[in-house]
Every structure is written in C-alpha cells, then in structure tokens.
C-alpha positions as CSV (number, residue, x, y, z in Angstrom):
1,X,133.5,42.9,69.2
2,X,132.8,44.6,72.6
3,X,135.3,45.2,75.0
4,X,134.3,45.7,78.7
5,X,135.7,48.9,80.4
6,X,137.8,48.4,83.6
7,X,138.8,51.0,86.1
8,X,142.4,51.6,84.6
9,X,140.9,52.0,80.8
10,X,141.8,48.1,80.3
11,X,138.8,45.8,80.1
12,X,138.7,42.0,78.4
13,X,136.8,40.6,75.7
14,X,132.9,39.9,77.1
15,X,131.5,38.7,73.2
16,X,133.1,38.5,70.2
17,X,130.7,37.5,66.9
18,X,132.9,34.2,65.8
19,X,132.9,33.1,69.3
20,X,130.3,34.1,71.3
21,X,130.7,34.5,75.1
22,X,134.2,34.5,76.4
23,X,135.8,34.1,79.3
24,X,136.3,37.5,81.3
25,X,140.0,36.2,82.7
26,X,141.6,34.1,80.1
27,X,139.0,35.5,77.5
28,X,138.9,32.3,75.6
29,X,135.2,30.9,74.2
30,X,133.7,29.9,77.5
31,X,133.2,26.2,76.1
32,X,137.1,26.2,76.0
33,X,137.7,27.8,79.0
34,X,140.6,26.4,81.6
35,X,140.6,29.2,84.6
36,X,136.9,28.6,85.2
37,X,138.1,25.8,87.2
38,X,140.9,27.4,89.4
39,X,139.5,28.8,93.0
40,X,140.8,32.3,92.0
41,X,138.6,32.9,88.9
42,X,135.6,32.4,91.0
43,X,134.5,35.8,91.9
44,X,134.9,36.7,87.9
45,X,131.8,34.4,86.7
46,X,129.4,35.9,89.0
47,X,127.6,35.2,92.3
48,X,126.5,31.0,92.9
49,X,122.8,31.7,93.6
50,X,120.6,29.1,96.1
51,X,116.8,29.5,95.4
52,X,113.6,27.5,95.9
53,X,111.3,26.9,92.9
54,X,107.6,25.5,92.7
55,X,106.9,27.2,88.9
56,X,106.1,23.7,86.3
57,X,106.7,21.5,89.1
58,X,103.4,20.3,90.3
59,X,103.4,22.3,93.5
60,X,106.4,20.1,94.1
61,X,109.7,22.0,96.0
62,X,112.9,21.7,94.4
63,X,115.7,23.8,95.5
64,X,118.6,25.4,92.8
65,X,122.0,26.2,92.4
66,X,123.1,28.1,89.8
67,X,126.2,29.9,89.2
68,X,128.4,27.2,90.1
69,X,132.1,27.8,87.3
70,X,132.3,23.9,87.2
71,X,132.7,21.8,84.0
72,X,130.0,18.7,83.9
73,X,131.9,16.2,85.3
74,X,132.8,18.2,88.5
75,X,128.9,19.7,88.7
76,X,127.8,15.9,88.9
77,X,129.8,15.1,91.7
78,X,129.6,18.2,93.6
79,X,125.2,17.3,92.9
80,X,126.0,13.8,93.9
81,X,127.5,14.6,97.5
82,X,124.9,17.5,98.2
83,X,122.5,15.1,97.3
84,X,123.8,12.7,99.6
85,X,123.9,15.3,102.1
86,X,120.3,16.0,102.1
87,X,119.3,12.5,101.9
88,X,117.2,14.0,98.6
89,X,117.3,13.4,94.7
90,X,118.0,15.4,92.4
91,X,119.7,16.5,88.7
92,X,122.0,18.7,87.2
93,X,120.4,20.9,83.7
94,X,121.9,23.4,81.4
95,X,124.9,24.1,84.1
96,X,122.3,24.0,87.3
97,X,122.0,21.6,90.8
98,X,118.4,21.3,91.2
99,X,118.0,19.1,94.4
100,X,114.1,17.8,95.8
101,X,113.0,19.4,98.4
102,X,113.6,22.5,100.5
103,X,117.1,22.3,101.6
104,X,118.1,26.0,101.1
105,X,119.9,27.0,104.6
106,X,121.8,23.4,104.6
107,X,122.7,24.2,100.7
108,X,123.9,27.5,101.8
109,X,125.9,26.3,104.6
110,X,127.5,23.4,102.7
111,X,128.6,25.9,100.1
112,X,130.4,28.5,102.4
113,X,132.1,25.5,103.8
114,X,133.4,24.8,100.7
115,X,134.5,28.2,99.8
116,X,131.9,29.7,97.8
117,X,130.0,32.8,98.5
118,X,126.6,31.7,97.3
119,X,123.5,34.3,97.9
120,X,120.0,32.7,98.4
C-alpha cells in the first residue's frame, strides 16, 4: 500500500492493491465512497475542469466537464439542467458532462454559481 505524506507526518491511503483507488477523506474504495458527495470534500478530489474539444468529433465542438465528485444519478441531472441551460445536447461518459457546442464562459459561470471552482 502507499500512504500519501501530509504536512504534520499523517497522510491517507491514495491505493491500496485489494482495492484500488481510495478515497483521500474517508479513504474507502472510491466506488463506495459517501463524503464525495458532501460540499466539504470537494476541494479533496481535485479541480472541476471546463474545456472545448474538436479531437474524433468531426470538426464538431463539444464542450467538457470533468472533475465533477458526483455519483451518476446526480451527474445526469446536474447534465440535464446545463443542457437546458444552453439550449444544447449533450451526454454524460466515464464520470464527464460533454455538452454540444461551445458554451465554455456560460459553463464556467453556471458552475461558480453553484459553488464550484472549475478552471477552463
């Protein structure tokens, strides 16, 4: 196992062989993780990125969010109302909003309403 070094000697568990990636908080598997969803544990999974991608698309714009420490359920409907937003389509795959379109600076702005800190 590896243990992650922290200012004060402590650390958490980051991978352990039986169960892969853990949670850095509650350092449970990160399929079984609970804190993930609380607003506090935010800041512990990483920045929420917002980027525009053309790559395999067709020359077509479609702009990402990734980062996001939702389970599926809440990632859908958080996609659903920014989709809505934008008046665009979209999908969520493997744990990221991709929406059609160029809609970065609205994205962005909707976010830090919300309470995230996303980077883009």
């Amino acid at each position: 196992m590896n243990r992650r070094g922290g200012k004060n000697g402590g650390g958490g568990l980051v991978y352990s062989s039986e169960l892969g990636s853990t949670c850095p908080v509650c350092e449970q598997p990160l399929a079984g993780c609970r804190c993930r969803e609380s607003t506090g544990a935010r800041a512990a999974f990483g920045p929420v990125r917002v980027y525009s991608e053309r790559k395999g698309r067709h020359g077509k714009t479609v702009t990402v969010i990734l980062g996001l420490p939702l389970d599926g359920a809440a990632l859908r409907n958080l996609a659903g109302e920014l989709k809505r937003m934008c008046g665009s389509g979209g999908t969520v795959k493997d744990g990221r909003i991709e929406i059609q379109g160029e809609h970065r600076a609205a994205l962005l702005a909707e976010l830090r309403r919300r309470g995230w800190a996303p980077k883009g």
